[in-house]
Legacy VTK file of the C-alpha trace (Angstrom):
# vtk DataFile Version 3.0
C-alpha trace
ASCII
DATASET POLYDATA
POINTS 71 float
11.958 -26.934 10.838
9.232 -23.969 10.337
9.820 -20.841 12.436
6.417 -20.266 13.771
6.478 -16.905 16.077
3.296 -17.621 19.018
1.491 -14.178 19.790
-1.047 -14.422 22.954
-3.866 -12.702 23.320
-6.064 -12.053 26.403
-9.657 -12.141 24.633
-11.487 -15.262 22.726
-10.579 -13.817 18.963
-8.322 -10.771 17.922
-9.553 -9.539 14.327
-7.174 -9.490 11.847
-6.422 -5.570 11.867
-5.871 -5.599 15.093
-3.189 -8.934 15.286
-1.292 -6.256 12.486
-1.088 -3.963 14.721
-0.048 -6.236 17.396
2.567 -7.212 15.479
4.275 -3.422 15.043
3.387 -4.216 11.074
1.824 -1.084 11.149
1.154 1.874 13.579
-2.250 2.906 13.695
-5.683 0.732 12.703
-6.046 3.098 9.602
-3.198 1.672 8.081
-4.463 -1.903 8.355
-6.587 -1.504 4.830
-3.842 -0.451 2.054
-1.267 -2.891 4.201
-3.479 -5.762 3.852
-4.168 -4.982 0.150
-0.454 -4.779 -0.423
0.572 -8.011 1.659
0.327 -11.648 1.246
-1.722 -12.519 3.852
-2.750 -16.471 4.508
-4.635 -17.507 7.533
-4.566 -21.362 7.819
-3.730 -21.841 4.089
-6.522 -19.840 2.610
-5.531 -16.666 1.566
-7.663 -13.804 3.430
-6.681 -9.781 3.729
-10.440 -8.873 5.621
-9.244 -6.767 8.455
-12.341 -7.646 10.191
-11.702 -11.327 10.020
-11.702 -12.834 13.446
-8.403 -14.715 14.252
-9.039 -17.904 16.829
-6.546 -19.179 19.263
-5.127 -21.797 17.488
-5.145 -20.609 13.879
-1.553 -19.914 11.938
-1.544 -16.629 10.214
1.500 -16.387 7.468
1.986 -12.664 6.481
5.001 -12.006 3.835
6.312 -15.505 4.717
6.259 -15.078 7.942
4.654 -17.345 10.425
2.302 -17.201 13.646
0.465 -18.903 15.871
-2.276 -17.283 17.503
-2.247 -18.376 21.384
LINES 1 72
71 0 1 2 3 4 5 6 7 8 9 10 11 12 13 14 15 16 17 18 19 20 21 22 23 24 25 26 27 28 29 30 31 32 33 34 35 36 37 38 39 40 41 42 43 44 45 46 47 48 49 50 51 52 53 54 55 56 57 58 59 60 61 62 63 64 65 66 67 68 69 70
């Protein structure tokens, strides 16, 4: 069974920068560039790294292996 980590957020979408930071992946928004360029970043099976890219409730975002569902 898949280890799927669920991360809320308040507002209709959460842009992809911003669900990093969220995370703790990185500690300021100006980090969110040369981290995405560096990581393998998937959001529901297609591979994206746009920090801009808005993140639905209901989409799974797999970063390094790791899995989560935005709520």
């Amino acid at each position: 069974m898949e280890i799927v980590e669920d991360i809320k957020i308040k507002e209709d979408f959460i842009t992809l920068g911003q669900f990093i930071k969220v995370l703790d992946l990185i500690s300021s928004g100006g980090e969110a560039k040369s981290f995405l360029l560096s990581a393998d970043v998937k959001i529901n099976q297609e591979a994206d790294n746009r920090r801009g890219r808005k993140l639905y409730k209901g989409d799974l975002v797999i970063i390094n292996s790791k899995k989560y569902r935005v709520c």
